[in-house]
VEXDREN-2710 file (C-alpha; in Angstrom, 1 decimal):
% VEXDREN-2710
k/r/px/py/pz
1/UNK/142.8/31.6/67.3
2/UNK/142.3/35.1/65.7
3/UNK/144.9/36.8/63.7
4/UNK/146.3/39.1/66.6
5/UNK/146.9/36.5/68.6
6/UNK/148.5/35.2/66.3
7/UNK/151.1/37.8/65.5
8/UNK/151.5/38.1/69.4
9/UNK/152.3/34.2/69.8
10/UNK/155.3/35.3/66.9
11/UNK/156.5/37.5/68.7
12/UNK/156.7/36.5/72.0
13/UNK/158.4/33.3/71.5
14/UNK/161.0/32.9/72.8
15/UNK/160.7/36.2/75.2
16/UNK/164.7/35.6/75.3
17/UNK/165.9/37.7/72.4
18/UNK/169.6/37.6/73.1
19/UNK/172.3/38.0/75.7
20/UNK/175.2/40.5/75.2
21/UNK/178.3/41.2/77.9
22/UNK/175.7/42.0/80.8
23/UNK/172.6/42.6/79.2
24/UNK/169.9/41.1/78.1
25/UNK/167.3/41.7/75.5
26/UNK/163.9/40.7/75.7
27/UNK/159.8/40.5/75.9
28/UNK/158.6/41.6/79.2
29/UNK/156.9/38.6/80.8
30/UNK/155.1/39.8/83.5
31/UNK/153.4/42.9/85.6
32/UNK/156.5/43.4/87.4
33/UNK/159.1/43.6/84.5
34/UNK/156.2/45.9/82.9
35/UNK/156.3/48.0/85.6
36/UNK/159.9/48.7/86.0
37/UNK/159.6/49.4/82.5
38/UNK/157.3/52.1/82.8
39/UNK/158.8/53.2/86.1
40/UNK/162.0/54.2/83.9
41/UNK/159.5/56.0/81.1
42/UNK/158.4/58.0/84.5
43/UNK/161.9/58.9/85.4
44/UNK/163.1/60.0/82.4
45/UNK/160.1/62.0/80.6
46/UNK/158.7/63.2/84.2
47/UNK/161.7/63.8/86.5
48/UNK/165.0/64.3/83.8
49/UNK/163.2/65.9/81.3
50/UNK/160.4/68.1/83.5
51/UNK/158.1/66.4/81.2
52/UNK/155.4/63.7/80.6
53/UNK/151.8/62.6/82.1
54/UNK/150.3/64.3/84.9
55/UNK/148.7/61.6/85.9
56/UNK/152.1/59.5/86.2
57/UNK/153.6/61.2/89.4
58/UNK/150.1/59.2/91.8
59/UNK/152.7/55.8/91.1
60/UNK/155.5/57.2/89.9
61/UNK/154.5/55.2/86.3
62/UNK/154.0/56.7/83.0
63/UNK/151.3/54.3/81.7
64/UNK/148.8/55.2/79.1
65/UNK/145.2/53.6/78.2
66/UNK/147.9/52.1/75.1
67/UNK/150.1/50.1/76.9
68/UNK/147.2/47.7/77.8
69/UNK/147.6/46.1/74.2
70/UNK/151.3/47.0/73.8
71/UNK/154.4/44.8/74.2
72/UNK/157.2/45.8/75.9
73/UNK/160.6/45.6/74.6
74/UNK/163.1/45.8/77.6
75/UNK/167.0/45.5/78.2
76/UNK/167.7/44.0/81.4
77/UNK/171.4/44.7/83.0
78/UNK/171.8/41.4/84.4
79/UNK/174.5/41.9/87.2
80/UNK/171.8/44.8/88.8
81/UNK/169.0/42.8/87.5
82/UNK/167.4/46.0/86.6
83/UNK/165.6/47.6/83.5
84/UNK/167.9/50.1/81.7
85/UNK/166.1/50.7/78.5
86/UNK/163.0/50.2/77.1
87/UNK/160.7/50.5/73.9
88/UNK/156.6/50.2/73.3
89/UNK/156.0/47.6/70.7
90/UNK/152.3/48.2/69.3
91/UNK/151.5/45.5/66.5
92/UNK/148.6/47.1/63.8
93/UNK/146.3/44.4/63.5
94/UNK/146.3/44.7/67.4
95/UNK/145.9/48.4/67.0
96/UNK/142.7/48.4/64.7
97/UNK/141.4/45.4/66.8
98/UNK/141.2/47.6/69.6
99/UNK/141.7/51.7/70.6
100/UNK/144.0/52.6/67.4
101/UNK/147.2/53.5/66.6
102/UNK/148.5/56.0/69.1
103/UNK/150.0/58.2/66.7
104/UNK/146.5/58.6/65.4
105/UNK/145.5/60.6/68.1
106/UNK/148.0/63.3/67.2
107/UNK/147.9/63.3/63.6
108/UNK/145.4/63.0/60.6
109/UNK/147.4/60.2/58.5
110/UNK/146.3/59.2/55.2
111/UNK/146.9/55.8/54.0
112/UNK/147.7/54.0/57.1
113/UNK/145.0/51.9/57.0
114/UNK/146.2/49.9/53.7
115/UNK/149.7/48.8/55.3
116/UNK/148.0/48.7/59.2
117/UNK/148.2/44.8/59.4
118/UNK/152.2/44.9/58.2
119/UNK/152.8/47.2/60.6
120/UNK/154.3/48.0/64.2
121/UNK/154.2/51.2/66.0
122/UNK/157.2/51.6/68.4
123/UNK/157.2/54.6/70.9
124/UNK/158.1/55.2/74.7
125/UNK/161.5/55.0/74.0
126/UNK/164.0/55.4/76.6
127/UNK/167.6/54.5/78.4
128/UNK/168.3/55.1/81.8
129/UNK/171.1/58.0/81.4
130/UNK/174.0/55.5/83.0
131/UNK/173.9/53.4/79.9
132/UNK/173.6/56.5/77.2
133/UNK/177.0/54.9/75.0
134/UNK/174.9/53.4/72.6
135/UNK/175.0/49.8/73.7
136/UNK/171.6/49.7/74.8
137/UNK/170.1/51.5/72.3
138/UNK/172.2/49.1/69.5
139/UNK/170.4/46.3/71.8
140/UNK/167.1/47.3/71.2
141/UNK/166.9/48.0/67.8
142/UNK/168.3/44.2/67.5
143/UNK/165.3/43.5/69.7
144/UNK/163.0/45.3/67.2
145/UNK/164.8/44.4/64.0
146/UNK/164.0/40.4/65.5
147/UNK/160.6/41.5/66.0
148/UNK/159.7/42.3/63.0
149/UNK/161.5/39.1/61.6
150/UNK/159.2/37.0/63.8
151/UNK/156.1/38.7/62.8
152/UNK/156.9/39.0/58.9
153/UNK/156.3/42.8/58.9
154/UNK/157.7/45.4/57.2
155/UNK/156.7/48.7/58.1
156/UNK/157.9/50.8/61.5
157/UNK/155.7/53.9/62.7
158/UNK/156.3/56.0/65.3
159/UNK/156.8/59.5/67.0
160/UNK/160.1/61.3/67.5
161/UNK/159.9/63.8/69.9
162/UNK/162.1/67.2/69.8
163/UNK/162.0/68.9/73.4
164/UNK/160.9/72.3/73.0
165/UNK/158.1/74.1/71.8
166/UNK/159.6/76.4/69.3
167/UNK/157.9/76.5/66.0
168/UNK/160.8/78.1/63.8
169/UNK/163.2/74.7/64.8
170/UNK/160.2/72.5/64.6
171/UNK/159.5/73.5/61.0
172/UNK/162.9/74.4/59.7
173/UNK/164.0/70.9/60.9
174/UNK/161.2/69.7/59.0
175/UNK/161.9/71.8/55.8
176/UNK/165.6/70.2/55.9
177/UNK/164.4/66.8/56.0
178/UNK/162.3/67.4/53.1
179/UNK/164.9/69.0/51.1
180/UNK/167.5/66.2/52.1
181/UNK/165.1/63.5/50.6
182/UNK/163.9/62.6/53.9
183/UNK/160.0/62.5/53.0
184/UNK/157.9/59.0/52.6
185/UNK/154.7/58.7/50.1
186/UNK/153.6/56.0/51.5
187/UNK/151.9/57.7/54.3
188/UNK/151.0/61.2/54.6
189/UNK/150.1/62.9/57.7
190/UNK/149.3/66.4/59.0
191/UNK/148.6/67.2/62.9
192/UNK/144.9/66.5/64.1
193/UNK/143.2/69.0/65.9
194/UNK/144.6/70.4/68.9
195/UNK/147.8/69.4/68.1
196/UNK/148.6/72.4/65.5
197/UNK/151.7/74.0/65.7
198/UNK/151.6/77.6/64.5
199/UNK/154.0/77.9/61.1
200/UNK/156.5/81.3/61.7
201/UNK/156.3/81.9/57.9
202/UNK/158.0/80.8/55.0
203/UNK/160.6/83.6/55.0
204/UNK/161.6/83.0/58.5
205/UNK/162.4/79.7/58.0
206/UNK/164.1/80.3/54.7
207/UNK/166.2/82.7/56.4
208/UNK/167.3/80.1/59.4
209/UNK/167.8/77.5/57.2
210/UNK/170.0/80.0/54.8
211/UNK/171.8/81.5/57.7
212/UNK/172.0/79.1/60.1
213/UNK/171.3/75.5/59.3
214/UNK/174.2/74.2/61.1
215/UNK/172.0/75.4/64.0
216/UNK/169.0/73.3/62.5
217/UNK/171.1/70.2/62.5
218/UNK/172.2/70.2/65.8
219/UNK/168.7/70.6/66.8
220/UNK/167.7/67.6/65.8
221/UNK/166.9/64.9/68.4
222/UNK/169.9/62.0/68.2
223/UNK/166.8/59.6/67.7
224/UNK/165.7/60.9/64.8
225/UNK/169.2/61.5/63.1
226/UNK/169.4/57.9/63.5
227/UNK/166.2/57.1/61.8
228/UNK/167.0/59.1/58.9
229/UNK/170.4/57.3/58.6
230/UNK/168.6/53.9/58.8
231/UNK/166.3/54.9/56.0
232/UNK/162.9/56.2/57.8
233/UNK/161.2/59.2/56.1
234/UNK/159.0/61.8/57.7
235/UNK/155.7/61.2/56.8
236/UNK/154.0/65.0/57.4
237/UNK/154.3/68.2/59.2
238/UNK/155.1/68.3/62.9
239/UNK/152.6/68.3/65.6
240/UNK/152.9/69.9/69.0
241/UNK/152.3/67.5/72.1
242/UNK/151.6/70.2/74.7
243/UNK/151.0/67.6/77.4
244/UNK/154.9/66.5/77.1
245/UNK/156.0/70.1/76.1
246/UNK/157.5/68.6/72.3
247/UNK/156.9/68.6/68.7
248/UNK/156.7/64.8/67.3
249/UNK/157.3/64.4/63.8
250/UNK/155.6/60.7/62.5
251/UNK/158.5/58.4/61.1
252/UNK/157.4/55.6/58.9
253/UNK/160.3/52.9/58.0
254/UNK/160.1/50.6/55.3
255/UNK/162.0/47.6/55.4
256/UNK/162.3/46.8/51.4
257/UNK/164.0/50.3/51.6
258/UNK/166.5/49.9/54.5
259/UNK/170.2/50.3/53.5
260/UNK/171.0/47.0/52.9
261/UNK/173.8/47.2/55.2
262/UNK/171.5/47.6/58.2
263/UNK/169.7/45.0/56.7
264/UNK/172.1/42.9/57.8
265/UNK/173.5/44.3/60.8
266/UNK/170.5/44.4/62.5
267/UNK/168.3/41.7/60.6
END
């Protein structure tokens, strides 16, 4: 048995993370449970946010040639027995034994390919907006957080996605990480071609940022204040994802660098 299996085998047993109140967390098992999964990526990105694949409204899925090798981290409401939140769990030695990482297609990132095998790439994240409290979300990073237990990892990438297109927030959010301390060196990335967005000019974004940085802040997507406060850093420059109409910036956490008390609340 080959390495990725192995890791898979981890993390897939039990599928059963853990029950709370009326939800459960867990491993999809099977097409079906996939499939709802991605039929709630659909109805978010696509129809609440006006966003997403093209290609997703001929089955009303939002599937990519990704999710083939991904896991699927799911929240189940048990009393509907429906799907109400969900995350794309990409382990890296299943990444480089296949397409990639999919955060390599929009950026050039350096270093990746020494901590690749410790890592997992999470992405698709979503919550159906009838359970936006912050249960479900708190559910699924427990999920995660036991994932990477299981697997002995101890590095998170992904792509946090700010909805707009407007390159003086995208880079004066990303000038106010960086001055708050926010940055990583243990990956550094910058957005591969075709996924460039156009800088405004240092003195424009000095002046936001000196005139209105409150503005900044409440720019920032909620996921990616709540990176930051669990300790990820921003590993490069935003890109612009024109086919979701966003700018991603690439998160990278490391788990020896968590606040310790997530450490223990989630791990």
């Amino acid at each position: 048995m080959d390495f990725g299996k192995r890791i898979i085998e981890k993390i897939i047993s039990p599928p059963v993370i853990a029950e709370k109140d009326t939800f459960q967390i867990k491993i999809a098992e099977n097409d079906q449970e996939i499939e709802e999964a991605m039929r709630l990526r659909y109805e978010v990105f696509n129809l609440e946010q006006g966003q997403g694949l093209d290609t997703a409204a001929l089955d009303e899925l939002d599937r990519d040639e990704f999710d083939d090798y991904c896991l699927h981290l799911i929240v189940v409401e048990l009393e509907a027995n429906r799907i109400v939140g969900t995350y794309r769990i990409h382990p890296g030695r299943i990444a480089n034994e296949a397409i990639g990482f999919y955060s390599s297609r929009e950026y050039r990132i350096e270093g990746l390919e020494a901590i690749a095998d410790n890592t997992i790439e999470i992405g698709r994240s979503c919550v159906h907006p009838d359970f936006r409290n912050g249960t479900v979300v708190a559910l699924l990073w427990s999920g995660i957080a036991n994932i990477l237990k299981r697997s002995e990892m101890n590095f998170l990438l992904g792509c946090v996605s700010l909805e707009t297109t407007d390159a003086t927030i995208g880079w004066a959010i990303y000038e106010h990480m960086i001055e708050k301390g926010h940055g990583t060196d243990v990956l550094k990335a910058e957005a591969a071609e075709g996924y460039e967005l156009d800088h405004p000019g240092e003195n424009e974004i000095k002046n936001i940022l000196a005139e209105n940085r409150i503005l900044v802040k409440k720019s920032m997507p909620p996921l990616l204040k709540g990176y930051l406060r669990l300790g990820a850093g921003v590993c490069g420059p935003p890109a612009l994802d024109e086919e979701f109409g966003s700018i991603d910036y690439l998160v990278l956490f490391d788990l020896s660098k968590m606040p310790e008390k997530y450490v223990r609340h989630f791990c």
